[in-house]
N, C-alpha and C positions, 0 to 999 in steps of 0.2 A: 442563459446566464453567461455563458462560454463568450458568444460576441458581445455581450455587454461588455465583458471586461475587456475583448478586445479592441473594442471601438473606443474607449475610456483610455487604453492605453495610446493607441493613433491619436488621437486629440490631443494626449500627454506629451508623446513625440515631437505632433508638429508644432508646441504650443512651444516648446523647449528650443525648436529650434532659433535659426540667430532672426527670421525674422516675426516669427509667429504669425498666428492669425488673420491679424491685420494686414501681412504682406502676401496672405492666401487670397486674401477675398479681391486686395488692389487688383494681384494681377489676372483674377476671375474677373472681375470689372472689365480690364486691359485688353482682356483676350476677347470677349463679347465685342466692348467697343469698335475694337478692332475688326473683327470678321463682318458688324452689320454697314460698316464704313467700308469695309472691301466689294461687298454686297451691292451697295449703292451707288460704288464707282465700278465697278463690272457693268451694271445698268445701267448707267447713264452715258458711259462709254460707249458701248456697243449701239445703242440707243440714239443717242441725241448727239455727244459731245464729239465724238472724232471716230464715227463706223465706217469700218471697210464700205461699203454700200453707201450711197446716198443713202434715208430712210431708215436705215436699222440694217442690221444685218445677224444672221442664226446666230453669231458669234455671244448675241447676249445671254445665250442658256447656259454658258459656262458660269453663273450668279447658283444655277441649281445645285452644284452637289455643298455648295457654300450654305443654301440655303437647308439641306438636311441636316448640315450638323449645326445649324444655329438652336433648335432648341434643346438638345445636350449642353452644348457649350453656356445655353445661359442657366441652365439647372446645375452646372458647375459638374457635371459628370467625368469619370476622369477616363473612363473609355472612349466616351466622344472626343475629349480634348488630347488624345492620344494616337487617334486615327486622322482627327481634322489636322493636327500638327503633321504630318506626312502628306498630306491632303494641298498643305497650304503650299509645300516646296514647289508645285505645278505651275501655281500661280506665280510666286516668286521668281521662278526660272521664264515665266514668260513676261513679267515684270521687266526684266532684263534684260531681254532678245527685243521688247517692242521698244524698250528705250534706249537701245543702242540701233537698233534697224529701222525706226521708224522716225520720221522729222515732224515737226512743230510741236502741237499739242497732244498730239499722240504718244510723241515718246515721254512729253512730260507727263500723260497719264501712266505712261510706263513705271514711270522711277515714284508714282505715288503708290502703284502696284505694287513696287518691289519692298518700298518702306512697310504699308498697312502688314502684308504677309511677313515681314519680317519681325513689328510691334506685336502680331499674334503669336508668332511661332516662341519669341523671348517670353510675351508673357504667359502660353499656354507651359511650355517648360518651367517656369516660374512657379506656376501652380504645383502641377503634379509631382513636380519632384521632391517634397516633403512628404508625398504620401506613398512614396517609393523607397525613399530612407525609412521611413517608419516601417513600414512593412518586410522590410528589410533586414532591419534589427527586430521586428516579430518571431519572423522565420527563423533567424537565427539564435535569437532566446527561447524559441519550442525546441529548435532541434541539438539545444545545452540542455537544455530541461530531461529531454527523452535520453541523451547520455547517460546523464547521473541516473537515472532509474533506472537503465538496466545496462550495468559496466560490464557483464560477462560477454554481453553481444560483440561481435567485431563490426567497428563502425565502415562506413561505404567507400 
């Protein structure tokens, strides 16, 4: 009963906040879109479009630790999308280095790199952090609640 009404009140939280619901799930959208789009351009990079190697090059297994957090991130989990948000800065910073060190179509997969992990990491942030406020203000209204019940204690 105890997490019913705590999950009732997260709901309440992030339902309040400025953009509700609906800007939970956009940027749950945002954040998938985004990683299966980064997914696609890691592989076809390394693959086809512009590989170190004529042929392909191992370069393309950097798509796998993308591809472990994609079904967290499309289940909207907020531990996956909290670990792939750190996950993606790898990407982003070599987004960066290939599009400033590398010429023609390579560097412009670069800066396509640098954009997709950028649209994930804004809208993976986007997400969770109304469930990080709410839990926030949880934590904080049990630990007023447990004051008033017992005021002789000395608080921490």
């Amino acid at each position: 009963m105890k997490q019913a009404a705590k999950t009732a009140e997260s709901v309440s939280a992030i339902s309040d906040d400025a953009g509700g619901p609906r800007a939970c799930a956009a940027a749950a959208i945002g954040a998938a879109a985004a990683l299966v789009a980064l997914i696609v351009l890691s592989i076809a990079w390394e693959r086809w479009l512009a590989p170190l190697r004529p042929g392909g090059s191992a370069l393309v297994l950097k798509a796998l630790p993308l591809a472990f957090a994609l079904p967290g991130v499309l289940r909207r989990r907020l531990y996956t999308l909290q670990w792939a948000s750190m996950l993606i800065l790898l990407y982003f910073a070599e987004g960066i280095v290939r599009g400033m060190s590398d010429a023609g179509l390579s560097a412009a997969l670069g800066w396509a790199e640098t954009a997709l992990a950028a649209a994930f990491l804004a809208c993976a942030l986007a997400y969770v952090a109304p469930f990080k406020r709410a839990a926030k203000a949880a934590r904080r209204q049990a630990e007023t609640a447990e004051a008033q019940r017992s005021p002789d204690l000395p608080s921490p």
